[in-house]
KOLVEX-90718 format. One record per residue (C-alpha): residue number from 0; residue in one letter; x, y, z. Coordinates in Angstrom, 2 decimals. Layout:
   seq   type        xx        yy        zz
   NUM      a         X         Y         Z
...
//
This chain:
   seq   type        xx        yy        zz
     0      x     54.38    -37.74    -13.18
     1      x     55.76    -33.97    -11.97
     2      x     53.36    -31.46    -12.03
     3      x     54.22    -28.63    -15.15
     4      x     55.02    -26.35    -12.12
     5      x     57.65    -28.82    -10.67
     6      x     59.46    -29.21    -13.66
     7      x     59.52    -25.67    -13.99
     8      x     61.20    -25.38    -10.77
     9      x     63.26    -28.44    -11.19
    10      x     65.02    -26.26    -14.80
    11      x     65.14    -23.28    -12.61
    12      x     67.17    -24.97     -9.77
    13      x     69.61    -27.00    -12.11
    14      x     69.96    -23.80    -13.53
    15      x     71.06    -21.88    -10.43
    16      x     73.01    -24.92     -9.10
    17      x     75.11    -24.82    -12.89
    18      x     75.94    -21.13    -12.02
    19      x     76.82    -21.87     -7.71
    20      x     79.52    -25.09     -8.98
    21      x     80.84    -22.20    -11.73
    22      x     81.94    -20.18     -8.75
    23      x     83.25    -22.97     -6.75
    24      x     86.77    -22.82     -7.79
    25      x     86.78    -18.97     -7.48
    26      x     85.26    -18.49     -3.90
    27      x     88.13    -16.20     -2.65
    28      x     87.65    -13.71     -5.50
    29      x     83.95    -13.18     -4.99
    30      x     82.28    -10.25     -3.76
    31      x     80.61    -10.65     -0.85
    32      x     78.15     -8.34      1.13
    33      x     76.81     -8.30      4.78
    34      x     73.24     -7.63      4.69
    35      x     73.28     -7.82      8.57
    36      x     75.36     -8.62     11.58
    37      x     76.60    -12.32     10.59
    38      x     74.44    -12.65      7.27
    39      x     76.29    -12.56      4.19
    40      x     75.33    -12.60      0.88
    41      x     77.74    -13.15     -2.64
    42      x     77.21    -12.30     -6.06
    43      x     76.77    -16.01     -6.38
    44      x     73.48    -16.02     -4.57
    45      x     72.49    -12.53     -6.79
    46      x     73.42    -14.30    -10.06
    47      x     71.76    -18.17     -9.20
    48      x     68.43    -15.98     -8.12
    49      x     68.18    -13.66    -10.88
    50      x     68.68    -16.88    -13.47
    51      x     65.58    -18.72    -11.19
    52      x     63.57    -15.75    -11.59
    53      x     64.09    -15.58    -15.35
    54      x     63.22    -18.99    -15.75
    55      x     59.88    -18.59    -13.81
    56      x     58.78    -15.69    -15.05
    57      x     59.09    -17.15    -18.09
    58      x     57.02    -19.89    -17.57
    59      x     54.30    -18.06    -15.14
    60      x     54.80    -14.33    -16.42
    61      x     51.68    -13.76    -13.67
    62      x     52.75    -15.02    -10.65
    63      x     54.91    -13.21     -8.09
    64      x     57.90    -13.39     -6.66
    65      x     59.44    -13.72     -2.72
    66      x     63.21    -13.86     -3.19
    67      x     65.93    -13.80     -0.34
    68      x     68.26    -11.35     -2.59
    69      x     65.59     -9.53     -4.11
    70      x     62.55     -9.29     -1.97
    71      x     58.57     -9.27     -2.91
    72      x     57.98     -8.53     -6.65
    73      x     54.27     -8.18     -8.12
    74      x     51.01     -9.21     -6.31
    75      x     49.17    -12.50     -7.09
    76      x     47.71    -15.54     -5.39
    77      x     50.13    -17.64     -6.79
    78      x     53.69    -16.69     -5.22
    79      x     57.47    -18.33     -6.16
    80      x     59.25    -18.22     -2.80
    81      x     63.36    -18.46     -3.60
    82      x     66.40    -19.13     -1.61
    83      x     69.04    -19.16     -4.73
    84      x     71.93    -20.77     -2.19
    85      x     70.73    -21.67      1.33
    86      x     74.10    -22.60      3.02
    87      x     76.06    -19.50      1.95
    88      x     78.43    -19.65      5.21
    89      x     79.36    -23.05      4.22
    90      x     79.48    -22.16      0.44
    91      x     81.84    -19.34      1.22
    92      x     84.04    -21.35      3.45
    93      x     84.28    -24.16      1.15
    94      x     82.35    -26.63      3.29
    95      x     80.39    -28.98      0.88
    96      x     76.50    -28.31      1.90
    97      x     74.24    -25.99      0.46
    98      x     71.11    -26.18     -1.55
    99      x     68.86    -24.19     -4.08
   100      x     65.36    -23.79     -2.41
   101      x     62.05    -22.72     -4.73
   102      x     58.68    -23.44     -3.44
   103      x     55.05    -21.90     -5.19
   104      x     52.52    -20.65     -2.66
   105      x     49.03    -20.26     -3.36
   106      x     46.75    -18.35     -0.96
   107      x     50.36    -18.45      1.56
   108      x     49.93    -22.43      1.32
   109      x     53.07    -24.38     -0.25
   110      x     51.61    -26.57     -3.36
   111      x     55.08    -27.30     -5.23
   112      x     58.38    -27.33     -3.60
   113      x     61.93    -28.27     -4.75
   114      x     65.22    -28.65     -2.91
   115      x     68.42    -29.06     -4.71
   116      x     72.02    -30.11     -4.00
   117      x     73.97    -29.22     -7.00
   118      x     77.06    -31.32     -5.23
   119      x     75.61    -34.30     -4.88
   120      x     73.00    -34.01     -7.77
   121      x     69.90    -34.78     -5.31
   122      x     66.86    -33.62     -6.27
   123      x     63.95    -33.37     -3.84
   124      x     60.68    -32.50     -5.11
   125      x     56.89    -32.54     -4.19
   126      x     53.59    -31.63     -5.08
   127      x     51.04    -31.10     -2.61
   128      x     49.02    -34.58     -2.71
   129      x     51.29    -36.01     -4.41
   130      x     53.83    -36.95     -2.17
   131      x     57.48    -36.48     -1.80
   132      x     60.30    -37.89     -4.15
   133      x     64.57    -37.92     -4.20
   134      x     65.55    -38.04     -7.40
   135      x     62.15    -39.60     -8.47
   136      x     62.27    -42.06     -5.64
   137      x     59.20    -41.52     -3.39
   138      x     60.38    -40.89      0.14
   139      x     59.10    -41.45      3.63
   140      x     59.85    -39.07      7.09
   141      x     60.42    -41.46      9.71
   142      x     58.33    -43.91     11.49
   143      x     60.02    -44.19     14.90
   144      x     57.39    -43.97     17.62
   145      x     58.82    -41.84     20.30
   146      x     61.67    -38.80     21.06
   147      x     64.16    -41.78     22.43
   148      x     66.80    -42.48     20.20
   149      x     66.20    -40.54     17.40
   150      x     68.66    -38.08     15.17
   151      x     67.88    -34.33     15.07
   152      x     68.62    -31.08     13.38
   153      x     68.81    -27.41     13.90
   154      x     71.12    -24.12     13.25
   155      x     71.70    -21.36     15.52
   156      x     69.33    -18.22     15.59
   157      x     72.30    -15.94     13.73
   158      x     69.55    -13.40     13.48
   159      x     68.11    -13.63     16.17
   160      x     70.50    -14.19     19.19
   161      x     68.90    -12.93     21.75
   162      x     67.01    -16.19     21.92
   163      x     69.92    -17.79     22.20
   164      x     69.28    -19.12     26.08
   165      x     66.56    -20.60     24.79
   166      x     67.93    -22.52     21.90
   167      x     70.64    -23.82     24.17
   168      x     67.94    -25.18     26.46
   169      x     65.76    -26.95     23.49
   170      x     68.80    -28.58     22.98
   171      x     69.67    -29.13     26.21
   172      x     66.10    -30.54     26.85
   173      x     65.69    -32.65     23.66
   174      x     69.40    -33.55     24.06
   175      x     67.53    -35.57     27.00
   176      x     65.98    -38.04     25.23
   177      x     67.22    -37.84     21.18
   178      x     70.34    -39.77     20.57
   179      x     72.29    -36.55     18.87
   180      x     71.80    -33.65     17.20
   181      x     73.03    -31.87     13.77
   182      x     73.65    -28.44     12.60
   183      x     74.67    -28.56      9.04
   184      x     74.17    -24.81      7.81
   185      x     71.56    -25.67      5.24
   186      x     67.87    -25.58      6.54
   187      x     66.15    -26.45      3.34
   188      x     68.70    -29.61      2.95
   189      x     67.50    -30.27      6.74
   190      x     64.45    -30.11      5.85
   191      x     64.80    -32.37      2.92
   192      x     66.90    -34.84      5.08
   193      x     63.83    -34.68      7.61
   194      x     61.67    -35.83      4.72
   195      x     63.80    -38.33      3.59
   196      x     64.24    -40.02      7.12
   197      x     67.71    -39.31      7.38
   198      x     66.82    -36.94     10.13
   199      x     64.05    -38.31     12.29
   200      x     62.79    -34.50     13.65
   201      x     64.34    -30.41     13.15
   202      x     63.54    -27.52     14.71
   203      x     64.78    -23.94     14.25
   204      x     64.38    -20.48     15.53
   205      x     63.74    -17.14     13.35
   206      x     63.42    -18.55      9.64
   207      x     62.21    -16.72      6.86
   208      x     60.08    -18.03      4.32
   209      x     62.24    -18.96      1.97
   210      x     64.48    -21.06      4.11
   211      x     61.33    -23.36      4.75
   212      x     58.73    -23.42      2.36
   213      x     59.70    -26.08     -0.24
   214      x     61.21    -28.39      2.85
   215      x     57.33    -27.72      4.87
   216      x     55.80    -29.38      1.54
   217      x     58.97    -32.08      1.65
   218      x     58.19    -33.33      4.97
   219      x     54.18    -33.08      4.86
   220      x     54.04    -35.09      1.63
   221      x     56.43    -37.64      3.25
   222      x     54.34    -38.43      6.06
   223      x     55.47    -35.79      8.45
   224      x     54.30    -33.00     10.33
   225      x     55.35    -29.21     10.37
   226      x     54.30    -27.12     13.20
   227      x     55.56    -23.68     15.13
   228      x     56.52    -24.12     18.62
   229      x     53.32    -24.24     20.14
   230      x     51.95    -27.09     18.00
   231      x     49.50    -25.07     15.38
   232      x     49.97    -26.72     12.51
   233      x     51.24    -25.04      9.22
   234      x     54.62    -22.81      8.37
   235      x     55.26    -20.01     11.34
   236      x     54.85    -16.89     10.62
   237      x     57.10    -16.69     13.65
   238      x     59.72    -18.72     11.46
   239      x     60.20    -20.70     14.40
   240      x     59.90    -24.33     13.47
   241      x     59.48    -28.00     14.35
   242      x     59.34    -30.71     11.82
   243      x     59.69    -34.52     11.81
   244      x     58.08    -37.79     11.79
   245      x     54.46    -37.58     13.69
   246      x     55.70    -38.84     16.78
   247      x     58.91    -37.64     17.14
   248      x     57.30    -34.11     16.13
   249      x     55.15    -34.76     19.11
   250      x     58.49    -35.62     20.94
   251      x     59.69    -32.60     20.52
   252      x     56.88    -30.25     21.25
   253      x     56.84    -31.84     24.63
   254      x     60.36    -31.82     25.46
   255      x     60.96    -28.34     24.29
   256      x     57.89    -26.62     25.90
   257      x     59.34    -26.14     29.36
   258      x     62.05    -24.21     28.07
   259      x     59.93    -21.23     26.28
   260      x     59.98    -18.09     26.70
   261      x     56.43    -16.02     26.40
   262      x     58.04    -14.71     23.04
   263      x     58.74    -17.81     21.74
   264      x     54.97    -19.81     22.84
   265      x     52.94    -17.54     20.89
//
């Protein structure tokens, strides 16, 4: 059975993923902002987050808040970290794959998490303990035993491109040994995919919090491991992130460690 806090989550993410299909048909006519070079925000992503927050704060008046949009409200232990439409680029452009992320922290660790892809009416969700679930359906990360063969995911360090060298040669490197390699514009849905099995291992450079929190708890209650590059366990403050099955996790730590720079080992 869902935890009180899940199901929480779960109304607040139906919710936001009612109001991102709404839009759908109206993309061109949206107003759309660039917070930074190449990061764009809508007043899709503004009106699915401020109808997530009103839901939680309803629920958990107490808690805080860590929104994309909206930033850091309040101080508590317990803390609602929101990506209201992870995939903009592709929302914007019409491409088919984006999610609504919500996770709850306590004491910075994730204990609830939720992914959601209002397209395709998957629901991931977990509870820490309590494993992971699609849609109620428990769900495994994978089993396979080594790097060789397996399916991967990542995106492109938009914010960060001055690493790009060294993305190219992770996936040079890892392109070495995996059979291929995604980038689907979505990094919570990777995450969930990662959890699911559907990916066998991800990595990423330069998240934020709220691009990986709920999809950490995904994989970790499906069997998997979450690490930064370096192999110390737990979500990056660095935002730079490997995830996947045990060994292929392993896989990829070792493939990709050659091909760090000092300012991405630490």
């Amino acid at each position: 059975m869902a935890r009180p806090a899940v199901n929480v989550a779960v109304r607040a993410a139906r919710a936001a993923g009612q109001i991102i299909l709404r839009y759908m048909n109206r993309i061109d006519g949206l107003a759309v902002v660039e917070k930074q070079r190449m990061d764009f925000a809508s007043e899709v992503d503004r009106a699915a987050e401020a109808e997530i927050i009103r839901e939680l704060k309803r629920a958990f008046p107490a808690h805080a808040i860590l929104a994309e949009e909206t930033g850091a409200q309040g101080k508590s232990k317990h803390v609602w970290v929101i990506d209201p439409l992870d995939g903009t680029h592709n929302y914007l452009r019409g491409i088919p794959h984006f999610s609504v992320s919500i996770a709850l922290l306590e004491n910075g660790e994730p204990m609830h998490g939720v992914v959601y892809d209002p397209l395709r009416d998957e629901l991931f969700t977990a509870s820490r303990g309590d494993g992971a679930y699609l849609n109620d359906r428990r769900i495994r990360a994978s089993s396979r035993n080594q790097l060789g063969g397996a399916l991967l995911a990542t995106g492109f360090p938009y914010r960060q491109r001055a690493h790009l060298d060294a993305q190219l040669g992770m996936t040079r490197a890892l392109l070495g040994e995996a059979e291929d390699l995604r980038r689907s514009g979505s990094a919570a849905l990777d995450l969930a995919y990662t959890a699911n099995g559907r990916y066998d291992g991800y990595f990423e450079i330069g998240l934020k919090p709220w691009d990986m929190a709920a999809g950490c708890l995904l994989v970790r209650e499906a069997g998997g491991r979450y690490c930064d590059f370096s192999g110390r366990d737990g979500i990056p403050d660095s935002g730079n992130l490997v995830a996947g099955g045990i060994h292929v996790a392993a896989g990829m730590l070792k493939a990709i460690a050659p091909e760090l720079p000092p300012a991405l080992a630490r």
